[in-house]
C-alpha positions in Angstrom: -1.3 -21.5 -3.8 0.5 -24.2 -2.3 3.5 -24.6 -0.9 5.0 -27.8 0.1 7.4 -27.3 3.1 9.4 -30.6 3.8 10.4 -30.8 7.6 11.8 -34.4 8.1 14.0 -36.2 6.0 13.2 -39.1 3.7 13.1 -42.8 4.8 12.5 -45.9 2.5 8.5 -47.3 2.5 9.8 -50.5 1.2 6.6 -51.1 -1.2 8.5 -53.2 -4.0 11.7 -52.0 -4.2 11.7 -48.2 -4.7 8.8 -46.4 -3.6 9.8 -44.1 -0.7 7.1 -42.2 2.2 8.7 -39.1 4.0 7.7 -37.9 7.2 4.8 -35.4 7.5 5.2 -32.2 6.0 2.9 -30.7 8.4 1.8 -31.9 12.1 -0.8 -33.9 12.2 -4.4 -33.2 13.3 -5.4 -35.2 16.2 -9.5 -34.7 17.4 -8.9 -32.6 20.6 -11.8 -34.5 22.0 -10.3 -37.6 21.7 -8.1 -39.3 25.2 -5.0 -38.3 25.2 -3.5 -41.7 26.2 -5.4 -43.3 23.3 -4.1 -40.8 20.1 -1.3 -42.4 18.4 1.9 -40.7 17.8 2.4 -38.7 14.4 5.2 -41.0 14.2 3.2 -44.1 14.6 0.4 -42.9 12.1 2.8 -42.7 9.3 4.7 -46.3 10.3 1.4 -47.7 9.7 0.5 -46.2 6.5 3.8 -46.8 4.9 3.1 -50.5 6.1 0.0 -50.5 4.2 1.4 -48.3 1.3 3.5 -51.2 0.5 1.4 -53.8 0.8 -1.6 -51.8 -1.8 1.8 -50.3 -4.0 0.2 -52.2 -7.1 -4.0 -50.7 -6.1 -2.5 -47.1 -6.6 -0.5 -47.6 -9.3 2.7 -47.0 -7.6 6.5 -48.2 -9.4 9.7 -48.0 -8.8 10.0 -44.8 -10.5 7.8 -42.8 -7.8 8.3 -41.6 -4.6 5.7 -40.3 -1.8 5.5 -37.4 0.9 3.5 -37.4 3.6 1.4 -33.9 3.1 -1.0 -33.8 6.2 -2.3 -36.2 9.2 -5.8 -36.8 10.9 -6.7 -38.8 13.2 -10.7 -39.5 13.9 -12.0 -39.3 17.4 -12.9 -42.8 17.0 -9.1 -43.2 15.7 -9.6 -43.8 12.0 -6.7 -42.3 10.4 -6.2 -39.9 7.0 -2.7 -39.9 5.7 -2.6 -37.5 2.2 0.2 -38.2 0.6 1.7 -36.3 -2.8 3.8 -37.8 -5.3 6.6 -37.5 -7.5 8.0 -39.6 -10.7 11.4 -39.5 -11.5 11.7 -36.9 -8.8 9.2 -34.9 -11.1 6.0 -33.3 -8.8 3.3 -35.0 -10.2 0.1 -32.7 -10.3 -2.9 -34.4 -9.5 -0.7 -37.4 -7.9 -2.2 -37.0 -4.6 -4.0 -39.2 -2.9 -5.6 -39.8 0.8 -4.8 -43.5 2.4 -7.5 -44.2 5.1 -7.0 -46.6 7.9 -8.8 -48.3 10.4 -8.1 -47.4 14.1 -5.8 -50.2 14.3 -4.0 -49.2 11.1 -5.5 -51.5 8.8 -6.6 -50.5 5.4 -10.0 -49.1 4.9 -10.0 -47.3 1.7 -8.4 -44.4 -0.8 -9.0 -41.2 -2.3 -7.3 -40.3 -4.9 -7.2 -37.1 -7.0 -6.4 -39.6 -10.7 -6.8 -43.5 -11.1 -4.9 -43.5 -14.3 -2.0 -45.1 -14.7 1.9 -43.2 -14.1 4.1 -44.0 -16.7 6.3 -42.1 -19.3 8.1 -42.8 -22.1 10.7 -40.3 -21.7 11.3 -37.0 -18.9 12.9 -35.3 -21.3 11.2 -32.1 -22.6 11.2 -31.6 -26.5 9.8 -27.8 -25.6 12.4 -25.6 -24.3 12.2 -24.1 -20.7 12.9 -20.6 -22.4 9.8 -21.4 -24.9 7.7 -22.1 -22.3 8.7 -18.9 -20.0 7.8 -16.8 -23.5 4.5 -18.6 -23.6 3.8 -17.7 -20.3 4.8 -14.4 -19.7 2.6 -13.7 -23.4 -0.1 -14.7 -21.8 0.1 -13.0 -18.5 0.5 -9.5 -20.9 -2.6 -10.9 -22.9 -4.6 -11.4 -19.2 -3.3 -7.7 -18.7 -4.1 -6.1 -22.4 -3.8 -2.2 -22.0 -1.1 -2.4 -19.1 2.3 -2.0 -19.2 3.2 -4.6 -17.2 7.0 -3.9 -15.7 9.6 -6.4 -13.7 7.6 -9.3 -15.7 9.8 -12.9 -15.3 9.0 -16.4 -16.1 10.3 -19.3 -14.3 9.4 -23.0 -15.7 9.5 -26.3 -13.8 9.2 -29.3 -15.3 6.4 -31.5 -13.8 4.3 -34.3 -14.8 0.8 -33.4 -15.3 -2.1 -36.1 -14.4 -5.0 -33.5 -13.9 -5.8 -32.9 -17.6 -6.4 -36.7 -19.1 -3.1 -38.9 -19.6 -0.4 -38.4 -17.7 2.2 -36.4 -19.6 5.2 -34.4 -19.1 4.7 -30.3 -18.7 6.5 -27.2 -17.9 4.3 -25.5 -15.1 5.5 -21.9 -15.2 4.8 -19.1 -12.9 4.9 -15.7 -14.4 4.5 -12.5 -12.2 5.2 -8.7 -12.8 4.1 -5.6 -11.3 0.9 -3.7 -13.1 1.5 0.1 -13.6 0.5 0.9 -10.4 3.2 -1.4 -8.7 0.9 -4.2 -7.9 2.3 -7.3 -8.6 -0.1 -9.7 -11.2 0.5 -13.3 -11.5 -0.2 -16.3 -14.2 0.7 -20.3 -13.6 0.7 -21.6 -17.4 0.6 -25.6 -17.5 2.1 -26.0 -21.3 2.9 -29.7 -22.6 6.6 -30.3 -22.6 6.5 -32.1 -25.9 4.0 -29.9 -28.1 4.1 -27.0 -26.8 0.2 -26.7 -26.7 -1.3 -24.5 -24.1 -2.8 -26.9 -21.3 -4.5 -24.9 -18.6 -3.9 -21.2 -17.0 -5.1 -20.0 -14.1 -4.1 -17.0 -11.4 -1.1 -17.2 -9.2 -2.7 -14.6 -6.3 -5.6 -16.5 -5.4 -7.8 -13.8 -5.4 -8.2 -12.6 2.8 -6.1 -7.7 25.9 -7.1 -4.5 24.5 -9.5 -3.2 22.1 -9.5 -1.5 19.6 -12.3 1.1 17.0 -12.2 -0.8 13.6 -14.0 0.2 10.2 -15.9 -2.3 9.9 -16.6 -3.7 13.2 -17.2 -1.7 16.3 -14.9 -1.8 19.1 -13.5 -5.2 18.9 -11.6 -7.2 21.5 -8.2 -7.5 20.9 -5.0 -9.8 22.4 -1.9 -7.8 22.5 1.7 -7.9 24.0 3.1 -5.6 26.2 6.5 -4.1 25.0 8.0 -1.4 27.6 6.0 0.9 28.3 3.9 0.4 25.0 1.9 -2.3 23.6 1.7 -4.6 20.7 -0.4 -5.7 18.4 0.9 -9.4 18.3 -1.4 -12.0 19.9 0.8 -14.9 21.9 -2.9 -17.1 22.5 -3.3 -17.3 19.1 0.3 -18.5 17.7 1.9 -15.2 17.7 0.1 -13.7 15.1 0.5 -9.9 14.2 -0.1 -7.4 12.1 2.3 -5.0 10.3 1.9 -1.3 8.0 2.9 -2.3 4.8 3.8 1.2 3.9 1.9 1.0 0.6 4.6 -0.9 -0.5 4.5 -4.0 -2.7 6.7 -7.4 -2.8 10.1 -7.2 -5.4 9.9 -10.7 -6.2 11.2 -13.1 -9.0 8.4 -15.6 -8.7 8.5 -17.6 -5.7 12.4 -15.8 -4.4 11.6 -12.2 -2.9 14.7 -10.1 -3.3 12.6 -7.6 -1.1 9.2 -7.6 0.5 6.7 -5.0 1.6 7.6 -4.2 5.3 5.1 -5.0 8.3 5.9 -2.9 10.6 4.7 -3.9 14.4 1.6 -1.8 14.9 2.1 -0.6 18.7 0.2 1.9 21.2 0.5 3.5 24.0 -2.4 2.6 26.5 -4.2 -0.6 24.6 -7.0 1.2 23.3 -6.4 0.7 19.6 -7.4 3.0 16.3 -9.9 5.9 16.1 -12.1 3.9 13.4 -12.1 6.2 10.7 -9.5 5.3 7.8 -7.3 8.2 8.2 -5.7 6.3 11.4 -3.3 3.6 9.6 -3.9 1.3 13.1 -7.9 1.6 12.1 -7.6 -1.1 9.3 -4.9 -3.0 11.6 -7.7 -3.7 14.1 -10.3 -5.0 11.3 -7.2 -7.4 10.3 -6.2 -8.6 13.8 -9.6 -9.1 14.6 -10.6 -11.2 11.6 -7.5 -13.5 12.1 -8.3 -14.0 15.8 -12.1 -14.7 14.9 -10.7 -17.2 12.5 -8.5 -18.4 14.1 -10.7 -19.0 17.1 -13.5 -20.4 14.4 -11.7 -23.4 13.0 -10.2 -24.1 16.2 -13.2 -24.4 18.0 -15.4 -25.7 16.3 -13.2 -27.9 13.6 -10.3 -28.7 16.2 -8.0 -26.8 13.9 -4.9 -25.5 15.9 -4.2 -22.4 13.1 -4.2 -22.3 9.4 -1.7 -25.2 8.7 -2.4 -27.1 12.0 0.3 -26.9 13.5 -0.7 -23.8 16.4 1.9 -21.2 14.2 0.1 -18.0 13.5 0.2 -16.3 10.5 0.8 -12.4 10.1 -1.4 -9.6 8.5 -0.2 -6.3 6.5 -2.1 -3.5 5.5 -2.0 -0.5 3.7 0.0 -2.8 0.4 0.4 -1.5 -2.6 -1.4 1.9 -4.1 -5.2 1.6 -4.4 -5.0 -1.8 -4.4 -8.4 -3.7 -5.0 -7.3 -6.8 -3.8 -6.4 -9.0 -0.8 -4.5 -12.0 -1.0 -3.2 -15.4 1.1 0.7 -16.2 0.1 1.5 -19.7 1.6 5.0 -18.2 0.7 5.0 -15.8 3.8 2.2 -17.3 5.6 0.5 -14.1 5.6 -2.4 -11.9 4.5 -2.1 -8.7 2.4 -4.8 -6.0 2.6 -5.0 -3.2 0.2 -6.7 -0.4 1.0 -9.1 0.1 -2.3 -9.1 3.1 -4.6 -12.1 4.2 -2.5 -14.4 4.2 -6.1 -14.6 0.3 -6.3 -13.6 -0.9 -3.6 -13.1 0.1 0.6 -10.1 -1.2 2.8 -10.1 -4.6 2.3 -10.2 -6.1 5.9 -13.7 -7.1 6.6 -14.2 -10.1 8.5 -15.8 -12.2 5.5 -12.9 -11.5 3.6 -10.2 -12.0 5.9 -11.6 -15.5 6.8 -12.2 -15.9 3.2 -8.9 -15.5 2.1 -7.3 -17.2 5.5 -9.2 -20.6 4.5 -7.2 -20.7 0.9 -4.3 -21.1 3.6 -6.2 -23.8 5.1 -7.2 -25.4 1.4 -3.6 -25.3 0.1 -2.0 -27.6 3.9 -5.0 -30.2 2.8 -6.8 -30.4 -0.6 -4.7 -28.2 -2.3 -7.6 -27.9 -4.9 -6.0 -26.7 -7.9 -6.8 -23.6 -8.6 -8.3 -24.3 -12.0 -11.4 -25.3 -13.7 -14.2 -27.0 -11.5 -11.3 -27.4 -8.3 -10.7 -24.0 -9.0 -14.5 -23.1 -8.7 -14.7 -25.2 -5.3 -11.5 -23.9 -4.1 -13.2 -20.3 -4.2 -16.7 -21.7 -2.9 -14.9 -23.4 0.3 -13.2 -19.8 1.1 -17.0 -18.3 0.3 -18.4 -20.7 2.4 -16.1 -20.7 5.5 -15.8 -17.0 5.2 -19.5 -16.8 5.2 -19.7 -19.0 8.4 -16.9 -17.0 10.5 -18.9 -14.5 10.0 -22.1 -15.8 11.4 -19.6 -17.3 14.0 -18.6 -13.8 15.6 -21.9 -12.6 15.8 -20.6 -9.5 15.8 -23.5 -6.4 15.9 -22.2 -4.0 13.6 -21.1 -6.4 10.9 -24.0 -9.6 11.1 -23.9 -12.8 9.5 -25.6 -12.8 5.8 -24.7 -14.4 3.0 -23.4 -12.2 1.1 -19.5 -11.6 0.3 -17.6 -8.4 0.8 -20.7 -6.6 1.5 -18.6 -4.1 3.8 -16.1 -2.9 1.1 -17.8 -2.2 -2.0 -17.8 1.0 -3.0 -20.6 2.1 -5.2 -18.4 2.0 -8.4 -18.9 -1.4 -8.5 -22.7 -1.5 -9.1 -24.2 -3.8 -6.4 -24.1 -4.1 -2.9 -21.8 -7.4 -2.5 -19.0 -9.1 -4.3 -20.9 -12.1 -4.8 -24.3 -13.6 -3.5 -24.5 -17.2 -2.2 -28.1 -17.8 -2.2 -28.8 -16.9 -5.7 -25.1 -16.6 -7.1 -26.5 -15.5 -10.9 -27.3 -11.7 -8.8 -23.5 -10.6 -9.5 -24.2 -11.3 -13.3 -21.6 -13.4 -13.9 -21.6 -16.5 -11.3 -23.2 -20.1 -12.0 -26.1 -20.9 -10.3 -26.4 -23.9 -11.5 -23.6 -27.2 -12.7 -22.8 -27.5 -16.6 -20.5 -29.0 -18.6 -19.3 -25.2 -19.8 -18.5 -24.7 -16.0 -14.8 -25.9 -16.4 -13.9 -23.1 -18.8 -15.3 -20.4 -16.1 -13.3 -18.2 -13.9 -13.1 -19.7 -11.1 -14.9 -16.9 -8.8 -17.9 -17.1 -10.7 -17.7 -20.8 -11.2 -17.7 -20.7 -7.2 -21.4 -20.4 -7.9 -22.4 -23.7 -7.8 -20.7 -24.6 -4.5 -21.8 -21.6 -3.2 -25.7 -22.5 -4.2 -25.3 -25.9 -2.8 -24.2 -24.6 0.7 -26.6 -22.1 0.7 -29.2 -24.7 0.2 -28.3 -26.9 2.4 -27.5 -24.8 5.4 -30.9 -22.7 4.6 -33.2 -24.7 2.4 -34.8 -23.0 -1.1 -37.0 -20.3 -1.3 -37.5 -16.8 0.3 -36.1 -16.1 3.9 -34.7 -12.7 5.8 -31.7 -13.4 7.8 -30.5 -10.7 10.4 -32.3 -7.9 7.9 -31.2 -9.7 4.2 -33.7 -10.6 2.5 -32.2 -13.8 0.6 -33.9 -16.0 -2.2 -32.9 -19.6 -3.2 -34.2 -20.8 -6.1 -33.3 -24.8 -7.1 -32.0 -25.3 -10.8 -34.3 -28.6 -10.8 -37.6 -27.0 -9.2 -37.1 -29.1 -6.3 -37.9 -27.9 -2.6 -34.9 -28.1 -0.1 -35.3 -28.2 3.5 -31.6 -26.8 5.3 -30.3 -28.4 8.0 -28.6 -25.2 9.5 -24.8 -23.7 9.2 -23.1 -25.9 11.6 -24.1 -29.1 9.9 -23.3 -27.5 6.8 -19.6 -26.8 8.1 -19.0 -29.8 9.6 -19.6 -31.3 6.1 -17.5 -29.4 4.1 -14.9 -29.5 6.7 -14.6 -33.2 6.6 -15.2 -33.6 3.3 -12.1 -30.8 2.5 -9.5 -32.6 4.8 -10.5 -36.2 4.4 -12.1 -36.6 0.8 -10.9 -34.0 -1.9 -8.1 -34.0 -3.3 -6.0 -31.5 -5.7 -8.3 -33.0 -8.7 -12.0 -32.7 -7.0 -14.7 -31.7 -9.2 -18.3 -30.8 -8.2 -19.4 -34.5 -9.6 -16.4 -35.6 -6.9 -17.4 -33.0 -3.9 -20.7 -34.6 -3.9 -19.1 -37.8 -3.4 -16.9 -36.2 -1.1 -19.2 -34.9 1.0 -22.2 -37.4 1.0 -18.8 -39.8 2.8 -18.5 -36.6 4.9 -21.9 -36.4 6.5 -22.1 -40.7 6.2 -19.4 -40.8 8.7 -20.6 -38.1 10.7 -24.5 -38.6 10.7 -24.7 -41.8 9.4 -25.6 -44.1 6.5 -28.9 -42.6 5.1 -29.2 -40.4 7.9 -31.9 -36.9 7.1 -28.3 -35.2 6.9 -26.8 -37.3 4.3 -30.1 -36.8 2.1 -30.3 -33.5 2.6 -27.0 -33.3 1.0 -28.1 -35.2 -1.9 -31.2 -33.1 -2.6 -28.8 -29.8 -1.9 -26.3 -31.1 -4.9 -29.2 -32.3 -7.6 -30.9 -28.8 -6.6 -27.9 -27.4 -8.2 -28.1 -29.8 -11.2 -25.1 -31.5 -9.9 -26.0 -35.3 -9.8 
């Protein structure tokens, strides 16, 4: 999910007569390597973009009836700059109106990605469709998604939007419908609906389905940062933003779509001598470690080896609960709290839901929705999954961690053997869960989105590893290409860097696997160079997975 958070107030961009940039929503991201004295300012960034935005008003299809928002900054060591900006018409969020200016280091123009090319006009912002018809539309279908369960609390708020992902631009009611399952989990559908037919236009889930020590359950005695308190200690890390981690209680969230009239609690885990948990599960700080500990690996992942001071940028940490909800097979990013939510599993299915894949799984959504913001949806539905699988994956590998290794597999640590196999999902060959894509088709967009994950998930794989039969730290893993090519990998670190850059600079909210190729053959380009053995190998990864 993604939630715009606007922290400046507007000023005019003076391209033509009406088009207006706001400052950045989110601080910018400045290469740590870079000199100091030679990073522009935030400030000075932005005053340079707006220039050009004016000038290249007409190139992106700007008019006086829209307005921009600066979403996220970064600056290139060399000091190119990325400004991603969103849009609205008529005030109306435009999905899919995103777009990425790119400067020069002297703030000249230098090119644009942009999630549509077509054209923003309107006949009219007024709906035909009721906003009451299109919160019974949606909250049908979220009972439909749910057949069998008395769904309770269920509410359905529409805004209306303009929607440019799905063809022509045309007005829609975007409604988010949530309710609690019979269990008191809460269940969620965003339902896209035209706001002058009333035809169904896309659906898709709302819950994108995350110094002491301490015994965890999946992890060994980890290394933990804590805060003293007293004469006690808690679990709240100051070197890494503050971030915590809380007992939900096996509570769950009372909320009316995006307004929580209550939430769970996270009650401060604290101790008495710093020596955290006994590792077995019937200690509630047990599953607190495994959550602290993935954030800080994470945390500590993208900082060090992206430049990325915490989720959003901006060196605020997050905050993790556990023990939510009753037998809750799920955990979850909300952008709303800036937190992760662990359940605990109904012990059949699934296991506590805190292993270090996960966590860093779920924590990168939080890191897709402050830059792409893929929608979650179709094919940028199926990468936004695959870049939480991938980053997940290489966190993992990251903390090289004895008791939980690197392998490229997902969730491997909390399935249960209800669920039939011995991972969530399977990265070199995806095809082994029985419902992922291995390969790219034109029936891909109609997939759900973990399972259309497949073919991201294949390409990485490949490219990291290379095709065919290999054991890595005791997994035996196979990679077969979709084209019967052979694919040499050129390791995991080349493989993040990649995605990395092609996630923050490149994709937008619109990417598709036809556009991540794009995206990332620019990524490893500018990072390798024109033609470089990375920059193939990136090409052969993508046609192995029929994606051309």
């Amino acid at each position: 999910m993604s939630r715009i958070r606007q922290v400046r107030g507007s000023r005019p961009a003076a391209v033509g007569a009406a088009v207006t940039g706001t400052a950045a929503l989110l601080a910018a991201t400045l290469s740590p390597t870079a000199l100091a004295e030679d990073r522009p300012t935030r400030s000075d960034v932005i005053d340079s973009a707006e220039s050009v935005l004016a000038d290249r008003a007409a190139h992106l299809g700007l008019s006086s009836a829209q307005e921009t928002k600066v979403r996220d900054v970064v600056v290139d060591e060399d000091g190119t700059r990325h400004v991603r900006y969103d849009r609205t018409y008529h005030r109306l969020p435009v999905l899919g109106g995103d777009f990425v200016l790119h400067l020069n280091p002297d703030g000249t123009y230098r090119g644009t990605s942009r999630a549509t090319k077509s054209g923003l006009s309107l006949a009219t912002v007024t709906p035909k469709v009721t906003a009451p018809k299109a919160a019974d539309l949606a909250a049908s279908l979220l009972r439909a998604a749910h057949l069998g369960e008395t769904l309770k609390k269920l509410t359905a708020k529409p805004r209306l939007v303009v929607d440019a992902l799905h063809g022509a631009p045309k007005l829609a009611w975007q409604t988010d419908a949530v309710a609690h399952d019979g269990l008191g989990n809460p269940v969620g559908r965003t339902v896209l609906t035209d706001a002058t037919t009333g035809a169904r236009i896309d659906a898709w889930d709302t819950l994108e389905s995350a110094s002491g020590d301490g015994k965890s359950l999946y992890g060994g005695t980890v290394p933990l940062e804590t805060t003293r308190s007293g004469s006690s200690y808690q679990l709240k890390d100051a070197t890494r933003g503050g971030t915590y981690t809380g007992d939900a209680a096996n509570q769950t969230d009372k909320c009316l779509l995006t307004i929580c009239l209550t939430r769970a609690p996270a009650t401060l885990f604290t101790d008495a001598d710093n020596h955290w948990a006994t590792g077995a599960t019937s200690d509630r700080a047990t599953v607190a470690v495994d959550a602290q500990y993935g954030t800080d690996v994470t945390w500590d992942y993208y900082k060090k080896t992206h430049g990325r001071n915490g989720i959003a940028g901006d060196g605020k940490g997050s905050f993790n609960r556990v023990h939510y909800g009753k037998d809750y097979n799920n955990a979850f990013w909300d952008d709303n709290c800036f937190c992760m939510t662990y359940g605990d599993g109904d012990g059949k299915v699934m296991g506590p839901l805190v292993s270090l894949d996960v966590a860093a799984h779920e924590m990168s959504h939080g890191v897709t929705s402050k830059t792409a913001a893929l929608t979650y949806s179709g094919e940028s539905g199926g990468l936004n999954e695959a870049t939480s699988d991938i980053f997940g994956t290489l966190v993992e590998f990251y903390a090289n961690n004895a008791k939980d290794p690197g392998d490229w597999l997902i969730g491997e640590k909390v399935v249960r053997s209800g669920l039939g196999r011995d991972a969530l999902r399977y990265m070199d060959k995806p095809s082994k869960d029985g419902k992922s894509a291995d390969c790219w088709s034109e029936k891909l967009a109609d997939v759900d989105v973990h399972y259309s994950s497949g073919v991201g998930n294949h390409f990485a794989y490949l490219l990291a590893e290379g095709s065919g039969e290999k054991t890595i730290n005791g997994v035996s893993h196979t990679s077969p290409t979709c084209d019967d090519s052979t694919v040499k990998g050129i390791g995991k670190a080349k493989l993040g860097k990649i995605w990395y850059r092609a996630l923050t600079v490149y994709m937008t909210s619109s990417t598709d696997y036809a556009g991540a190729r794009t995206a990332t053959l620019k990524a490893a380009e500018d990072l390798y160079g024109s033609g470089s053995t990375e920059q193939q190998a990136v090409a052969a990864a993508w046609s192995a997975v029929d994606v051309g």
